[in-house]
C-alpha positions as semicolon CSV with decimal commas, in nm:
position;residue;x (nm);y (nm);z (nm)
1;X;9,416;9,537;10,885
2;X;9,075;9,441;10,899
3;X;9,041;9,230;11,259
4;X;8,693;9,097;11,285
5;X;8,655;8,958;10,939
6;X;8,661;8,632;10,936
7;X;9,040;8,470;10,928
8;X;9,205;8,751;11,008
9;X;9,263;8,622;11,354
10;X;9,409;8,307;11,251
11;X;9,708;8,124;11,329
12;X;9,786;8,120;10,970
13;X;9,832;8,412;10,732
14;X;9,576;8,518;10,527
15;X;9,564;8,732;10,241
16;X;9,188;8,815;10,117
17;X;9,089;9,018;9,765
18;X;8,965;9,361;9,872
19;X;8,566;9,347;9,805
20;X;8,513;9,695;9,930
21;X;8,706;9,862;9,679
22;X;8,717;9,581;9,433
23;X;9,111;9,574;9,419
24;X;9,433;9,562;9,621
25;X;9,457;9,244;9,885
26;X;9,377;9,284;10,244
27;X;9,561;9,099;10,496
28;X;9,615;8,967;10,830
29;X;9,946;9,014;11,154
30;X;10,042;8,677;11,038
31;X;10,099;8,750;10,689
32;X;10,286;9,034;10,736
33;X;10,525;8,917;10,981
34;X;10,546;8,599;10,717
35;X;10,686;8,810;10,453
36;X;10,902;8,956;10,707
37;X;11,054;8,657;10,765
38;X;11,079;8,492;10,428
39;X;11,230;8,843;10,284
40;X;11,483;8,947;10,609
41;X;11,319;9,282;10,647
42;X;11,210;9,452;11,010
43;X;10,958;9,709;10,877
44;X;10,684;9,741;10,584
45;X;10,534;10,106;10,483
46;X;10,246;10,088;10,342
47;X;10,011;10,400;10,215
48;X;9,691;10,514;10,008
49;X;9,518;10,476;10,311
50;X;9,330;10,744;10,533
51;X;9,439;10,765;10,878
52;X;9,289;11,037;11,084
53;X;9,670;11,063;11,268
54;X;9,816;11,064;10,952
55;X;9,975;10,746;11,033
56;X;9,902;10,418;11,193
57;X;10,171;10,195;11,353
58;X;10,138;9,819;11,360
59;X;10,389;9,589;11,598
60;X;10,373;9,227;11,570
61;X;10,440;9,118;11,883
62;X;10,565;8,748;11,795
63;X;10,783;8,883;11,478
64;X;11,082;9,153;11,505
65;X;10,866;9,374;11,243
66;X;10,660;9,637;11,207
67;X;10,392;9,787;10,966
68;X;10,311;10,195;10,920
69;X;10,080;10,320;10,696
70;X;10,135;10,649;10,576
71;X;9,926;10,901;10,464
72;X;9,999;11,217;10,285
73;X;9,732;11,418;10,253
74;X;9,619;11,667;10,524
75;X;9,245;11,770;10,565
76;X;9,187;11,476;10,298
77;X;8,835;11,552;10,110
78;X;8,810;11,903;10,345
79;X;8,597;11,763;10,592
80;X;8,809;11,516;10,798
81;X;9,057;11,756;10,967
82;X;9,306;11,432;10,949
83;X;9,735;11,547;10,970
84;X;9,956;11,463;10,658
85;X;10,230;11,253;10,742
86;X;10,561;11,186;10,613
87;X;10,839;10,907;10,688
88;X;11,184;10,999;10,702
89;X;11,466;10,702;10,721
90;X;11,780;10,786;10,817
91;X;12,109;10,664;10,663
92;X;12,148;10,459;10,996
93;X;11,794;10,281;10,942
94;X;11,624;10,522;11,198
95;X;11,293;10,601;11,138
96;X;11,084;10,906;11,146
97;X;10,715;11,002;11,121
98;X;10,678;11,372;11,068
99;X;10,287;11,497;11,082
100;X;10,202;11,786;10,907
101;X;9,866;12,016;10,939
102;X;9,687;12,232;10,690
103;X;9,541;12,477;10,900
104;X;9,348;12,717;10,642
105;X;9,306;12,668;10,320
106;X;9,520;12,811;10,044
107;X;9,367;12,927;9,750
108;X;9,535;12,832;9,444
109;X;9,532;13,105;9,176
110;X;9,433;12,914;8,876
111;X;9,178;12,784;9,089
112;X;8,744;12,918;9,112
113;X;8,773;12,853;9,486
């Protein structure tokens, strides 16, 4: 979540059109922890984005809620040496965030690599 663009400090949620990548919807703590709220849920995953950690953890302070992004791919585009990162949930609601690490590359045999 984008905090120094204009709104996204705000008392009042804001959701803003993506102009960087021309789709998806950016938005702000407030928003989140609105939908929260209006939909009874404690925790939003979101992913498709690259996090260096593999993961980045979001805690609204004024809502019971949370946000993690999750991302997938290790050593995304071969030159950011980020972990892959996978959530687990539990049947109890726990929640897990398992990083994983390429650490060579594997060559795959129908690949010219």
């Amino acid at each position: 979540m984008p905090v120094g663009r204009k709104g996204y400090n705000s008392k009042y949620s804001r959701f803003i059109k993506n102009a960087v990548r021309g789709l998806g919807t950016e938005f702000n703590k407030r928003a989140v922890g609105s939908i929260c709220e209006n939909l009874d849920i404690e925790l939003i995953i979101t992913g498709h984005q690259s996090k260096h950690q593999g993961f980045e953890w979001v805690v609204l302070k004024w809502y019971s809620t949370q946000l993690v992004t999750i991302f997938s791919a290790s050593n995304y585009a071969d030159n950011t040496e980020n972990f892959g990162t996978i959530c687990y949930i539990s049947a109890d609601g726990g929640v897990s965030i398992i990083q994983m690490r390429n650490l060579e590359k594997v060559k795959c045999p129908q690949s010219d690599e």
